[in-house]
Backbone bond lengths (Angstrom), bond angles and torsions (degrees), N, CA, C in turn:
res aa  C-N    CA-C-N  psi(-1)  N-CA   C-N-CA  omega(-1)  CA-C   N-CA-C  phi
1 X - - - 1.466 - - 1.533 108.92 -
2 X 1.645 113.01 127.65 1.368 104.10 -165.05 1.796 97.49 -82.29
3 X 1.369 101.85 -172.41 1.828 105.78 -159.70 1.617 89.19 -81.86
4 X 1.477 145.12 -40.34 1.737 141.14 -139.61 1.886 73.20 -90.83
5 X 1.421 132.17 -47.51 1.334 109.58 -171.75 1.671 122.30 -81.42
6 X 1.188 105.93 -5.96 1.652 131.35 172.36 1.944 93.49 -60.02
7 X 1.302 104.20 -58.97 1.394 122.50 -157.02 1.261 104.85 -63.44
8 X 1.436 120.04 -62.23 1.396 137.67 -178.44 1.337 122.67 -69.74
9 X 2.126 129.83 -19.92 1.157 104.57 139.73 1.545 132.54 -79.70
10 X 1.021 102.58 -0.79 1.910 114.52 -166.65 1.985 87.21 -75.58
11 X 0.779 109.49 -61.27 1.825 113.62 160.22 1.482 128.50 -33.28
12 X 1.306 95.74 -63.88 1.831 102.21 154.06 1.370 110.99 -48.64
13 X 1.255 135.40 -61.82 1.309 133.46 -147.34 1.774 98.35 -76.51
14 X 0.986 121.98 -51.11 1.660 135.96 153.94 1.049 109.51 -22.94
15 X 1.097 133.18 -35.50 1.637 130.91 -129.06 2.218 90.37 -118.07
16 X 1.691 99.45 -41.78 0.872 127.15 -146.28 1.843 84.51 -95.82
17 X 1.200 136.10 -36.41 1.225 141.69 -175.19 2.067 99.69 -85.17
18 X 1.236 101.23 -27.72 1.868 84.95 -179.85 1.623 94.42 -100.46
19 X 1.402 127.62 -1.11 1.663 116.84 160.56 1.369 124.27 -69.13
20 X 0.885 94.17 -64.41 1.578 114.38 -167.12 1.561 88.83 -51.71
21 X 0.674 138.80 -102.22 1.910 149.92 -168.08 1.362 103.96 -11.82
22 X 1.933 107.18 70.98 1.524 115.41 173.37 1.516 102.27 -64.53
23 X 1.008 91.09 157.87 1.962 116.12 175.84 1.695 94.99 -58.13
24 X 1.475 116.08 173.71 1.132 126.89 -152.66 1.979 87.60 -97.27
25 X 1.017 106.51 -35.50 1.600 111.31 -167.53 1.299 97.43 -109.12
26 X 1.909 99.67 83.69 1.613 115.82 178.79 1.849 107.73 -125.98
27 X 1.194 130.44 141.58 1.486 140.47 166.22 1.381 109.60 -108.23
28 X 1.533 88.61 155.59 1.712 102.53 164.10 1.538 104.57 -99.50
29 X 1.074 130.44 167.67 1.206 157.22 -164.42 1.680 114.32 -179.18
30 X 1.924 96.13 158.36 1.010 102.73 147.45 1.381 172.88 168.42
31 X 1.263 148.00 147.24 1.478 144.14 -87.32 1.956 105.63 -83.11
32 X 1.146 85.15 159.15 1.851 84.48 -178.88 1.489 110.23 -42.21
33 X 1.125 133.07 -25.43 1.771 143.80 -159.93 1.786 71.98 -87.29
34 X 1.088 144.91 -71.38 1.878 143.68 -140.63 1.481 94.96 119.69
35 X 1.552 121.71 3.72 1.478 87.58 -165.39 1.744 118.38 -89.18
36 X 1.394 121.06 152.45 1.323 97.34 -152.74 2.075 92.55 -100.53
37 X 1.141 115.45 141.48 1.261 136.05 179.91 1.742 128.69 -122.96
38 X 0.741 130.04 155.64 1.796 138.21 -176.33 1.454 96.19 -130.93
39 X 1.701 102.01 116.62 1.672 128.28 -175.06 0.985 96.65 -133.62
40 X 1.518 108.77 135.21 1.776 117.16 153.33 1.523 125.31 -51.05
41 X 1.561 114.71 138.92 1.379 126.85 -160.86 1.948 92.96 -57.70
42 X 1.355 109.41 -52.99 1.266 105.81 -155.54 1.821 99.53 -118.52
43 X 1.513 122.11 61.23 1.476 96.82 -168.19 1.556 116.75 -78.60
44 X 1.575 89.83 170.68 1.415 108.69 -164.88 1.655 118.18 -104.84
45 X 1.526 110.08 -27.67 1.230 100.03 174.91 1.477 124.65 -140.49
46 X 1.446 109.52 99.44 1.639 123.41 -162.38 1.203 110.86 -82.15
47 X 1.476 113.45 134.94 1.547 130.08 167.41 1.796 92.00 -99.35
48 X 1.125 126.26 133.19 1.781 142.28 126.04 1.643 129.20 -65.21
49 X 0.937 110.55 111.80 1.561 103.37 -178.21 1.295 122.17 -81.87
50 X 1.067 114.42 -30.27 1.687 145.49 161.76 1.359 114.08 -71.61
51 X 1.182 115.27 161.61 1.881 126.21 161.87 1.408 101.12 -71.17
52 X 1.595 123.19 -61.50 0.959 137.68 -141.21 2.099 108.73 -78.27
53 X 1.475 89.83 -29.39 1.796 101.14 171.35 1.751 110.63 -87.27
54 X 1.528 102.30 -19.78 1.968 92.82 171.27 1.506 83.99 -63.26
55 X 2.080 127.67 -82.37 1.305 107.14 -174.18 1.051 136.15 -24.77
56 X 1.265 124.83 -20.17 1.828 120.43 179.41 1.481 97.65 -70.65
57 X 1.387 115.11 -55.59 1.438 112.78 -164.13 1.252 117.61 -61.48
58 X 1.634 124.87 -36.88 1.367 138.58 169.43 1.692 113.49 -53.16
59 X 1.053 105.49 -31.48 1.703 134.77 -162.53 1.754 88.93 -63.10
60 X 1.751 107.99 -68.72 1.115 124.77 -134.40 1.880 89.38 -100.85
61 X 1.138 99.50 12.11 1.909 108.50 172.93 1.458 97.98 71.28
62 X 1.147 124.55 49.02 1.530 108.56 176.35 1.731 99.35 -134.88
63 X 1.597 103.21 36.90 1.214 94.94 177.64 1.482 112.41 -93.91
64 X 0.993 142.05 13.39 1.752 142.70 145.81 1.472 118.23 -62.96
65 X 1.578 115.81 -15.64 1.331 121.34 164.40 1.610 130.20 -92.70
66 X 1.329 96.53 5.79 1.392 97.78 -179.07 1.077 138.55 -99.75
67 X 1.343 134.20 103.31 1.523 128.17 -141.65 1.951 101.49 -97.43
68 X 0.868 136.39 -20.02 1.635 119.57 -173.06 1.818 87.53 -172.95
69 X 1.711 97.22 156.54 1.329 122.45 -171.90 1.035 113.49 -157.31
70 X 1.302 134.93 172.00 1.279 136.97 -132.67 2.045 96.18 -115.88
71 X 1.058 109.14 168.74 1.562 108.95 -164.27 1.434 112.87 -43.72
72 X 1.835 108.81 -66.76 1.561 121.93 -176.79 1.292 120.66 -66.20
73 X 1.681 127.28 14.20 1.429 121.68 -179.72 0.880 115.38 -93.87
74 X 1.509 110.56 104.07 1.320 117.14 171.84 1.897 132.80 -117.91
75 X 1.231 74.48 6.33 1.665 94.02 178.48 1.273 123.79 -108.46
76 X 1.341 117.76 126.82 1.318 138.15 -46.28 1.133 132.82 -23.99
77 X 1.387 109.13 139.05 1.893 115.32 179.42 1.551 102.69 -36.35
78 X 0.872 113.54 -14.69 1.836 91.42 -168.18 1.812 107.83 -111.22
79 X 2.016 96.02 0.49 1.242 88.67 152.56 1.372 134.48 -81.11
80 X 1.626 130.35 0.42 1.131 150.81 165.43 1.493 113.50 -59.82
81 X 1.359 132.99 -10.89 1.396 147.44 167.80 1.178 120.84 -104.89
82 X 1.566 120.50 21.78 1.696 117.31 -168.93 2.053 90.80 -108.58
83 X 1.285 113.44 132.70 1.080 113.20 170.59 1.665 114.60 -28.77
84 X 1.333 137.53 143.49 1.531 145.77 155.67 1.631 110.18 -63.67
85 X 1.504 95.42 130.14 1.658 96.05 166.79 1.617 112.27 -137.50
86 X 1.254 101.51 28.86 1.393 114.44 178.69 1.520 124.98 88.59
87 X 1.567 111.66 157.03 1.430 111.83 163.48 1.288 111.85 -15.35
88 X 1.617 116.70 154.33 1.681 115.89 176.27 1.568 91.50 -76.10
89 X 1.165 127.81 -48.70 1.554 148.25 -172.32 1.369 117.50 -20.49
90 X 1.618 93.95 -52.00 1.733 109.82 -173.34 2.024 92.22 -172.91
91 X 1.596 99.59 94.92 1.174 121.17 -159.40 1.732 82.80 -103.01
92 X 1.275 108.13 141.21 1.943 117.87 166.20 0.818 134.11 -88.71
93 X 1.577 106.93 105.59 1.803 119.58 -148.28 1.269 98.50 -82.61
94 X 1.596 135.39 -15.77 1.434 111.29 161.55 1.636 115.08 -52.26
95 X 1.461 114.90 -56.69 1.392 119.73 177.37 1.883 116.52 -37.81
96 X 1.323 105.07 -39.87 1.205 92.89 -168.58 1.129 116.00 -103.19
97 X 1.348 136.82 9.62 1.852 158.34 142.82 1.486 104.03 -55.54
98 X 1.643 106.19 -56.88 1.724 99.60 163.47 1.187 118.06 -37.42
99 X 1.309 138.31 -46.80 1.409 120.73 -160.77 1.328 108.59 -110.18
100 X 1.220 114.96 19.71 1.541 120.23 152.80 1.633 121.44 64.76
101 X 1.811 107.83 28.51 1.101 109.93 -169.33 1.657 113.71 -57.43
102 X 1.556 119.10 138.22 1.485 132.61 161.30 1.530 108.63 -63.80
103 X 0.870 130.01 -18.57 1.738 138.39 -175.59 1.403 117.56 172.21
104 X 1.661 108.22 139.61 1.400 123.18 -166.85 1.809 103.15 -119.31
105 X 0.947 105.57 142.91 1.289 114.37 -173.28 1.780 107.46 -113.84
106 X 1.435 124.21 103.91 1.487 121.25 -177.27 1.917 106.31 -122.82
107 X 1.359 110.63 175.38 1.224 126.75 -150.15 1.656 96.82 -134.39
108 X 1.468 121.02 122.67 1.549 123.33 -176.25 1.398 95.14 -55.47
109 X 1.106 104.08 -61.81 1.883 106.80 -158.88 1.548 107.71 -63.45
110 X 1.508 122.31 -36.92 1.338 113.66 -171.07 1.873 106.12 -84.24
111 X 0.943 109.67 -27.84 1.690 114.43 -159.39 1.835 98.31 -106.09
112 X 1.390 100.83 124.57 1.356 93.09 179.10 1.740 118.31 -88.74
113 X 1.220 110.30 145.04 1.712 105.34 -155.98 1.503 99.65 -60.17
114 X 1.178 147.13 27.80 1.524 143.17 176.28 1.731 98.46 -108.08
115 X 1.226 132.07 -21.23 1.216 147.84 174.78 1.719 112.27 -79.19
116 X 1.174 114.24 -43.95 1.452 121.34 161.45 1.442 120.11 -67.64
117 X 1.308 106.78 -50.56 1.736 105.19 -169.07 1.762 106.68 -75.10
118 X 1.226 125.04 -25.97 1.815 139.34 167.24 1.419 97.49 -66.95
119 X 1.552 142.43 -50.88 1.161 116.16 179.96 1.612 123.32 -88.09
120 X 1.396 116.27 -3.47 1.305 126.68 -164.77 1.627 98.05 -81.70
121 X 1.817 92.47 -52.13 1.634 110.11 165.75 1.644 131.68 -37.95
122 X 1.232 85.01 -29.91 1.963 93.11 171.17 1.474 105.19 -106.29
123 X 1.439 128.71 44.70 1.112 102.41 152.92 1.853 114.12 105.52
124 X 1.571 101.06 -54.16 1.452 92.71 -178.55 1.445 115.27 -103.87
125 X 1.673 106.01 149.67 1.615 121.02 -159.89 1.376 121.73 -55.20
126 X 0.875 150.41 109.61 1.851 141.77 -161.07 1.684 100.63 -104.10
127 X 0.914 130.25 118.48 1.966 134.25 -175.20 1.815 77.62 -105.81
128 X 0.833 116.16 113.13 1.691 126.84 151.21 1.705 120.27 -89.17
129 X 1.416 117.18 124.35 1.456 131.17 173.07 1.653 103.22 -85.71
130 X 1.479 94.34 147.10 1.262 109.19 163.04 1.321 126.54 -123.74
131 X 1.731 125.47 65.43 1.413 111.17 -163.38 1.692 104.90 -102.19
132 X 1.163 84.32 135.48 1.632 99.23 167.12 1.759 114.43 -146.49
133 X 0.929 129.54 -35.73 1.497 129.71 164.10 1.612 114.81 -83.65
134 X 0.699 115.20 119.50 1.763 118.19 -176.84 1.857 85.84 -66.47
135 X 1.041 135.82 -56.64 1.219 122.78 -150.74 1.430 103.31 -52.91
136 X 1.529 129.42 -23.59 1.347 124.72 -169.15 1.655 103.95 -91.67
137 X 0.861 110.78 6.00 1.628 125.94 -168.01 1.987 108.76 -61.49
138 X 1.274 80.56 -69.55 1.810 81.94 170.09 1.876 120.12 -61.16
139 X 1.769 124.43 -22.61 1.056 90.02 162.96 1.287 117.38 -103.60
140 X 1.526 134.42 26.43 1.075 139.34 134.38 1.494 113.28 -60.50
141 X 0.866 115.50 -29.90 1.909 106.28 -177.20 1.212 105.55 -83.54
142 X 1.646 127.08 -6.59 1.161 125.47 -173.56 1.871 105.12 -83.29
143 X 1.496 84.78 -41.41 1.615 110.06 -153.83 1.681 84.99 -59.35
144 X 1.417 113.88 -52.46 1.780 104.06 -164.53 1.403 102.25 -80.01
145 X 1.704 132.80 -5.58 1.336 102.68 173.79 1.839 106.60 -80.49
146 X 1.181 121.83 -14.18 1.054 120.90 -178.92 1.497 123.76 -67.33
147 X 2.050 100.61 -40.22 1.355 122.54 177.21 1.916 76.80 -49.31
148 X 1.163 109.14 -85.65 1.676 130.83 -140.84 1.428 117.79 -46.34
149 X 1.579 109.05 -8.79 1.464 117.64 -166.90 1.499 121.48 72.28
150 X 1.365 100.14 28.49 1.597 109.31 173.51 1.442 124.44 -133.50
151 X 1.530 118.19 41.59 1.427 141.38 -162.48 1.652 93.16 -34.90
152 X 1.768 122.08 -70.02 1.035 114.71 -146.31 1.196 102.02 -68.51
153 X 1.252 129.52 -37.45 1.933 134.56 173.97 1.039 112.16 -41.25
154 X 1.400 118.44 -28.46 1.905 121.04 -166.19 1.759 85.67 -124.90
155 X 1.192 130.38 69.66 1.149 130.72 175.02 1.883 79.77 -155.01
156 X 1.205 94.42 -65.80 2.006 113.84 178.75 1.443 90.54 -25.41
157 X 1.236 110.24 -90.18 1.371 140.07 -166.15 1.897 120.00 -24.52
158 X 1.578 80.98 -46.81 1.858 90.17 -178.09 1.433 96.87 -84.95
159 X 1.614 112.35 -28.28 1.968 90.05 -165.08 1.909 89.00 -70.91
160 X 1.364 123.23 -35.66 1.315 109.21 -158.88 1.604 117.34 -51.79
161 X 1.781 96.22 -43.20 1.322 102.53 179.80 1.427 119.05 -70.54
162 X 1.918 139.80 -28.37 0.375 141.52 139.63 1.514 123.01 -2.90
163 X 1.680 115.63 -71.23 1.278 131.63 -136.54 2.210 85.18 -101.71
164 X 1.370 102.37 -15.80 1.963 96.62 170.66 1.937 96.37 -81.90
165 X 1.132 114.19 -57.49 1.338 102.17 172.03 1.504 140.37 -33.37
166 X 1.128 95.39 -45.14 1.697 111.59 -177.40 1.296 89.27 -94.57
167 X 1.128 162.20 44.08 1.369 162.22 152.29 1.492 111.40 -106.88
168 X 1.690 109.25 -53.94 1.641 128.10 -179.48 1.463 83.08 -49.82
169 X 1.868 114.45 -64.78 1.585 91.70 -135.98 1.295 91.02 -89.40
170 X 1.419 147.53 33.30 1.244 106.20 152.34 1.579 104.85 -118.62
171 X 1.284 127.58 8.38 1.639 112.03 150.19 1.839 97.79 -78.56
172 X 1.280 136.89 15.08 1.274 100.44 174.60 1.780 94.12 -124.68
173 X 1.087 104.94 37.62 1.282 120.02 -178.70 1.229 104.79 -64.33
174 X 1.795 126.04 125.81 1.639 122.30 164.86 2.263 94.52 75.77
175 X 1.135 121.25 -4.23 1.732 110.63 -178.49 1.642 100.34 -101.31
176 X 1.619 106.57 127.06 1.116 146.88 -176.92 1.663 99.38 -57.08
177 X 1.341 122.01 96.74 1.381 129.01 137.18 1.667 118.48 16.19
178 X 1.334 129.67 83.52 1.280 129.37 176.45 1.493 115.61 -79.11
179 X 1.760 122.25 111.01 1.414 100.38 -167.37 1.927 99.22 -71.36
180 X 1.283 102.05 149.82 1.894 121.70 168.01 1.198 127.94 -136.15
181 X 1.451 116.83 160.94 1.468 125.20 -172.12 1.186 103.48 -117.08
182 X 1.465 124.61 96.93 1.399 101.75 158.54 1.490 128.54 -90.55
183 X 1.661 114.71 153.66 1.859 109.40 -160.85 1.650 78.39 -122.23
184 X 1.369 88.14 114.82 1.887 95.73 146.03 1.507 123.39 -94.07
185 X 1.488 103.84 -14.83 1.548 96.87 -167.36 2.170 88.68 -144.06
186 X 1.071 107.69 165.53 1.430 114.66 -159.11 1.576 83.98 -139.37
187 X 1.235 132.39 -52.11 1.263 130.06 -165.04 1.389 116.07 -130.72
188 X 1.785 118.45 85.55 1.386 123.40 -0.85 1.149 115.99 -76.71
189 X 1.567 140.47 157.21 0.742 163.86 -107.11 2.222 86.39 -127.87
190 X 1.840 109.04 108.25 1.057 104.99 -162.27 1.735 105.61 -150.58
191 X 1.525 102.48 129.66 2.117 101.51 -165.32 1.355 75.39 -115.45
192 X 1.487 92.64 -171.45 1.387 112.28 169.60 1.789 129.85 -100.73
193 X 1.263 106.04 166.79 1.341 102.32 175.84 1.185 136.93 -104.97
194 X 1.111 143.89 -152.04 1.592 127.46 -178.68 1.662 99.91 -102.00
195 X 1.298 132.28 17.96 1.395 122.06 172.21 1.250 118.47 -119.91
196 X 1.080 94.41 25.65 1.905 108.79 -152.68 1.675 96.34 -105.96
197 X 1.136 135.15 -166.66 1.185 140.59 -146.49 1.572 105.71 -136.97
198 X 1.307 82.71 -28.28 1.843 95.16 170.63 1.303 131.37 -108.03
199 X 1.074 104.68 0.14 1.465 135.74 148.56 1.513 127.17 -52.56
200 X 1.260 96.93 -45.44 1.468 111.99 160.16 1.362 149.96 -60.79
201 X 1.459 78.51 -54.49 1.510 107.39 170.12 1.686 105.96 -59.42
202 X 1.387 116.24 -61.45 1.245 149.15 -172.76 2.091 95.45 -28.36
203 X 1.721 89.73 -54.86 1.414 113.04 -173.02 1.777 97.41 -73.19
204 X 0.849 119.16 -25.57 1.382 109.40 -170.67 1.796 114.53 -84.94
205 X 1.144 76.13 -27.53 1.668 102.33 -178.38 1.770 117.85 -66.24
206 X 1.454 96.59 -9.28 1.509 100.80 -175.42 1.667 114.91 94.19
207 X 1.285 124.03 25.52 1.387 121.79 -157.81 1.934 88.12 -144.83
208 X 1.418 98.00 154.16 1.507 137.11 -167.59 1.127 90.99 -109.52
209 X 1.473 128.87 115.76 1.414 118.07 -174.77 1.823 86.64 -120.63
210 X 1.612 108.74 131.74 1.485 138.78 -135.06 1.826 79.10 -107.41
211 X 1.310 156.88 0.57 1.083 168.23 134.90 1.374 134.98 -80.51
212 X 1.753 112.23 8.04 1.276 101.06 -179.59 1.238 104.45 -104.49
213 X 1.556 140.31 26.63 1.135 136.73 -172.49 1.716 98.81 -103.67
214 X 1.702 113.13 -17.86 1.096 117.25 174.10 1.607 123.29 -84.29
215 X 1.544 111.85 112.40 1.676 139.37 -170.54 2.257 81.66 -59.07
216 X 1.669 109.80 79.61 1.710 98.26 164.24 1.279 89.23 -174.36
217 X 1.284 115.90 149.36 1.637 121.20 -176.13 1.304 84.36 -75.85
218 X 1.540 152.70 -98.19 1.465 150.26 -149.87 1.590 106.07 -102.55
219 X 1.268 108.23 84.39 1.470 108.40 -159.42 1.754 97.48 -84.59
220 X 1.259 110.09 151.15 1.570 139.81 -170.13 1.752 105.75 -92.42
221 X 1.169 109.04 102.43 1.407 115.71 -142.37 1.904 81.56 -101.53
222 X 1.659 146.98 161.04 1.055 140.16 134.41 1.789 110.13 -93.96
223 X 1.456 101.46 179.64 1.677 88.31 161.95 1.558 153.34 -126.27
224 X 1.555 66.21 33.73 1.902 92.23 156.75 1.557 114.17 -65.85
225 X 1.424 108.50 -43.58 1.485 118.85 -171.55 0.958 91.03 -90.08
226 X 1.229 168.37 -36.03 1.645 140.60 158.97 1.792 125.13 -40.15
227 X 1.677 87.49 -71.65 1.221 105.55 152.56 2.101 116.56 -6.80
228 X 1.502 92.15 -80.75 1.298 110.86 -175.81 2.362 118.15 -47.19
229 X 1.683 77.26 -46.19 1.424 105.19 -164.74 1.550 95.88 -76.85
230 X 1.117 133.31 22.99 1.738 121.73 -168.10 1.105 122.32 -18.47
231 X 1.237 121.36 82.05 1.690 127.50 175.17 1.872 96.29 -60.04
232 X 1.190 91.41 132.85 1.782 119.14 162.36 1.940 103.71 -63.99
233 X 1.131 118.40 -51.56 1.057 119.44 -143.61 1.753 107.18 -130.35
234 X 1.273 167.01 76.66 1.245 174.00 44.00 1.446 124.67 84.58
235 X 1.362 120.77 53.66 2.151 111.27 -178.53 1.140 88.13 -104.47
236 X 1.625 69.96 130.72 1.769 100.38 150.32 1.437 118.60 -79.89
237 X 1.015 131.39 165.75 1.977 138.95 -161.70 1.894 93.53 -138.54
238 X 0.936 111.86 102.63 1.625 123.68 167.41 1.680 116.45 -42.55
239 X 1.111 122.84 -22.81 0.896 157.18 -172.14 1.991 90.68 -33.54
240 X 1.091 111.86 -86.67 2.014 114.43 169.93 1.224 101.39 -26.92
241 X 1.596 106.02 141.89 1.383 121.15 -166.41 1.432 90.54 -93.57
242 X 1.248 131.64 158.78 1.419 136.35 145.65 1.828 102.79 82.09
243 X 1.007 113.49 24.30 1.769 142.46 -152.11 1.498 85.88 -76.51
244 X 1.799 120.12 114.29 1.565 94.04 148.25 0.980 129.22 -108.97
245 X 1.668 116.12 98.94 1.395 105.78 -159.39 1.409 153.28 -96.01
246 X 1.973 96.57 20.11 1.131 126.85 144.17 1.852 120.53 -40.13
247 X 1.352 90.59 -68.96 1.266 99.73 -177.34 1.920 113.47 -70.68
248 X 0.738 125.62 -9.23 1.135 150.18 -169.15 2.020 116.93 -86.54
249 X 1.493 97.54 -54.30 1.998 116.77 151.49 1.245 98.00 -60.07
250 X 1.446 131.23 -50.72 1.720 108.95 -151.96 1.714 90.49 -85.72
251 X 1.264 117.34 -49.96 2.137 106.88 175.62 1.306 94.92 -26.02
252 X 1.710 133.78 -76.18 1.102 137.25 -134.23 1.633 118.68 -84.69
253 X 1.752 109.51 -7.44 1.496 114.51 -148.26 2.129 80.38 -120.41
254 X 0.889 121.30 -31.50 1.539 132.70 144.76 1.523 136.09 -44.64
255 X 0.945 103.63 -51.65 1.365 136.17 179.81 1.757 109.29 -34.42
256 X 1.308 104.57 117.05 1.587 100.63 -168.87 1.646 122.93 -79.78
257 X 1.337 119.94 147.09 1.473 107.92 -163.43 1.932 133.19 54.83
258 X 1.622 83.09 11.11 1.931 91.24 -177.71 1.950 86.34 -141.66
259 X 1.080 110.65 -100.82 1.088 134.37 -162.76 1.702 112.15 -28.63
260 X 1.888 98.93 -58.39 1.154 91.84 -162.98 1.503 91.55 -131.72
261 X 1.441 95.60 84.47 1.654 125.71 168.57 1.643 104.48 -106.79
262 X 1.213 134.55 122.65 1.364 147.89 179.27 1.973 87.37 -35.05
263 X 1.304 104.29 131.13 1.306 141.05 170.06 1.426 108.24 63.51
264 X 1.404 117.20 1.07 1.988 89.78 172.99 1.568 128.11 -94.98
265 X 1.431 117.69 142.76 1.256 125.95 -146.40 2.105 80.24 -97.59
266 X 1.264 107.68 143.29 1.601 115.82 159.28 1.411 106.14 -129.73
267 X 1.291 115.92 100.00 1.501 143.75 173.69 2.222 112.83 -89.68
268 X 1.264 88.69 164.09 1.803 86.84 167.18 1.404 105.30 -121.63
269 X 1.100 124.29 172.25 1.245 117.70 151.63 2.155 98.49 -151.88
270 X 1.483 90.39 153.73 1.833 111.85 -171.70 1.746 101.83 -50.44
271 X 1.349 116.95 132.69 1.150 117.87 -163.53 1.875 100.51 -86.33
272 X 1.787 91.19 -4.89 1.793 88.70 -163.94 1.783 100.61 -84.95
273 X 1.393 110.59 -2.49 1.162 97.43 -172.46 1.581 102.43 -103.76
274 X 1.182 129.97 16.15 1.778 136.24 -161.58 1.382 121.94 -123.15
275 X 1.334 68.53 -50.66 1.876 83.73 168.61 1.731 107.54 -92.98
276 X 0.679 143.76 -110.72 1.803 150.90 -154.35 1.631 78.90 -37.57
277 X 1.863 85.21 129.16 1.168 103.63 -177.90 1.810 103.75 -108.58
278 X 1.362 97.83 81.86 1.234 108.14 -168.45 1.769 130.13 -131.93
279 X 1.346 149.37 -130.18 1.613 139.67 167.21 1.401 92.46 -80.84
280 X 1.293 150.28 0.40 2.039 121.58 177.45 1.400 82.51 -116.92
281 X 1.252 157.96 -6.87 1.699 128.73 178.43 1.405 102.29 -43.42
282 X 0.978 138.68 -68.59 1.472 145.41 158.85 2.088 103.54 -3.75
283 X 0.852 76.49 -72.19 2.242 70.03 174.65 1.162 91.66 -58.73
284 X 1.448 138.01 -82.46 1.314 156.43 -141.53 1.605 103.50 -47.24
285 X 1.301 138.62 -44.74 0.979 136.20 66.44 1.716 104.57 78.02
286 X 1.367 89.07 -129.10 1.581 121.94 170.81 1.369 109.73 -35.61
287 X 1.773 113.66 -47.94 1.409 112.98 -157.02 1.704 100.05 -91.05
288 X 1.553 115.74 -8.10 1.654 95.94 175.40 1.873 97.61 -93.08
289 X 1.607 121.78 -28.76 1.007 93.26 179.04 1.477 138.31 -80.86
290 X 1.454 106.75 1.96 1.404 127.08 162.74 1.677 108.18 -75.34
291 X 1.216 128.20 -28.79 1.340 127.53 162.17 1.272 117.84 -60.40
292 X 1.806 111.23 -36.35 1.623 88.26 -158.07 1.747 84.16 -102.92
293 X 1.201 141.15 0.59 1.300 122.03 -161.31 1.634 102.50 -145.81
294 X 1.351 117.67 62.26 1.489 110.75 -155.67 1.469 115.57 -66.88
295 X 1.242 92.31 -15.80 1.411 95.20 -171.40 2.181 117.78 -86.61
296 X 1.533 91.15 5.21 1.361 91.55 172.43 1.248 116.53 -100.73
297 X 1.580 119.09 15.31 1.248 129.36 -142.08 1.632 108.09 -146.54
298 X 1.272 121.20 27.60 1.168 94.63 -161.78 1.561 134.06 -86.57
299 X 1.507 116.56 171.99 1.512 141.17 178.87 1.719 103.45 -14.39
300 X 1.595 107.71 98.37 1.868 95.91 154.85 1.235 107.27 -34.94
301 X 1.374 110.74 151.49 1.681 119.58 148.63 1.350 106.74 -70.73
302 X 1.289 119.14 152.98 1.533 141.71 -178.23 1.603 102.53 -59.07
303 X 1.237 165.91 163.89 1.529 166.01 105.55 1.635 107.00 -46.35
C-alpha cells in the first residue's frame, strides 16, 4: 500500500470513527423510499442535497443548523452563505464528511442512488424524499418537521400549503382545461411529461398539458407537434441557465402557426417555484394558474 493511500484511508477511518458516534437520544425511522434508518432525536448539523430541502430547513427555522448545500441553493438569501458541496447530481463526499453532518437530507429524483448508498456507507444517516405529487407535499413537510425536531414549523408549513391549494381549486371550480406547453429548455427544444412534478401542478393549475401523451419524463417536443397540438396557453420555465428570456417571449409570441395564432397568451413563469418541491409550490402554484386562467384570478388592487 503506497504512503498518499496509507494517508487518505487513515482520514477516512477518522472521519468515519467521529461519524458514526450518534448522540445518545437517537430513533429509527422511516424514509419516504421505506428505507429504515437511525437519526438523532434533535440534530444539529444538516446537509440538503437539493435546493429545494436547504428551503425546507430554512422554512422550518432550522437554518442556524445548516452547515453546507448543494451548488443552486440559493433560497433564502442567506442560503447563498452555506459552505458548497457540489452539484446535487454528484455532490463531493469528501466536502461533505468535512462538515461532519448528523443527518443528510436527499431527493429520489434529484440525487442519484450511488450518492446515497456512499454516504449512508460512511456512517452518516441519509432521510431520502420522494416528491412527485404536490398534493402529498404538505404531509411530507409534516413528516420532516417531525424528523427535524420542529413539529409545529412543519405543521405551519403543510396547513399553509394546504390552504394555496384549496384556494387554486376552488376559483378554478367548473373552468374548462386550457391545453399548454410548457418549455423548460429551447435548445433542444424540451416540456414536460406526465411523471414530472410539473406536470401536476400544470394539471392542477387548470391546464391540458399538450406533452403528456408523450411515454418520456422531459420529452423533446419538434414543431410540427406543437404546431399540430395548438396549445391555448405558452410558459416559459426560467429554469436554462444564461436564459434570455426577453428574447425568448418575442421567438415564441411571433412564432408562426404557434405563437401568433389569434388569442394565445405566451407568458413565463420562475422555474424556482415549479420545480423544487419545496415551502413556495403553493405560489408556484397560484402563479401558473393565474397564467393559464387569468380571468379566475383577478388584479390585487394597488395599496
Amino acid at each position: 500500500m503506497n504512503i498518499r493511500r496509507h494517508i487518505a484511508m487513515t482520514f477516512i477511518l477518522a472521519l468515519l470513527l467521529a461519524l458514526t458516534a450518534l448522540p445518545a437520544q437517537a430513533r429509527m425511522v422511516n424514509d419516504e423510499m421505506g428505507r429504515k434508518i437511525q437519526v438523532p432525536d434533535h440534530p444539529q448539523r444538516l446537509i440538503g442535497l437539493t435546493p429545494s430541502l436547504t428551503e425546507v430547513f430554512f422554512a422550518l427555522g432550522l437554518g442556524d443548523k445548516v452547515v453546507g448545500a448543494t451548488t443552486w441553493a440559493d433560497y433564502p438569501p442567506q442560503a447563498r452563505k452555506l459552505t458548497r458541496v457540489g452539484p446535487y447530481v454528484s455532490p463531493n463526499l469528501e466536502r461533505i464528511l468535512a462538515l461532519r453532518p448528523d443527518l443528510v437530507l436527499a431527493n429520489k429524483d434529484g440525487n442519484p442512488p450511488w450518492v446515497v448508498d456512499r454516504i449512508s456507507g460512511l456512517g452518516v444517516p441519509v432521510y431520502v424524499t420522494v416528491p412527485v405529487a404536490p398534493k402529498e407535499l404538505p404531509q411530507s413537510m409534516e413528516r420532516l418537521g417531525e424528523l427535524l425536531g420542529a413539529p409545529q414549523a412543519g405543521r405551519r408549513l403543510a396547513g399553509k400549503l394546504r390552504e394555496e391549494m384549496a384556494e387554486v381549486a376552488r376559483r378554478l371550480k367548473g373552468a374548462t382545461p386550457r391545453s399548454t406547453l410548457v418549455v423548460i429548455g429551447s435548445h433542444p427544444l424540451v416540456s414536460v411529461g406526465k411523471e414530472t412534478m410539473n406536470h401536476h401542478l400544470l394539471t392542477m393549475a387548470g391546464g391540458a398539458n399538450i406533452a403528456a401523451g408523450i411515454n418520456q419524463r422531459w420529452p423533446r417536443l419538434n414543431l410540427e407537434y406543437i404546431i399540430q397540438a395548438k396549445p391555448q396557453v405558452i410558459i416559459l420555465s426560467t429554469m436554462e441557465r444564461g436564459q434570455n428570456l426577453e428574447r425568448d417571449l418575442a421567438y415564441w409570441r411571433t412564432l408562426p402557426g404557434v405563437g401568433d395564432r389569434p388569442g394565445v397568451r405566451v407568458e413565463w413563469v420562475s422555474s424556482d417555484l415549479i420545480d423544487r418541491p419545496g415551502p413556495r409550490v403553493g405560489q408556484g402554484l397560484k402563479n401558473l394558474a393565474r397564467l393559464i386562467h387569468p380571468e379566475r384570478f383577478p388584479k390585487e388592487p394597488k395599496p
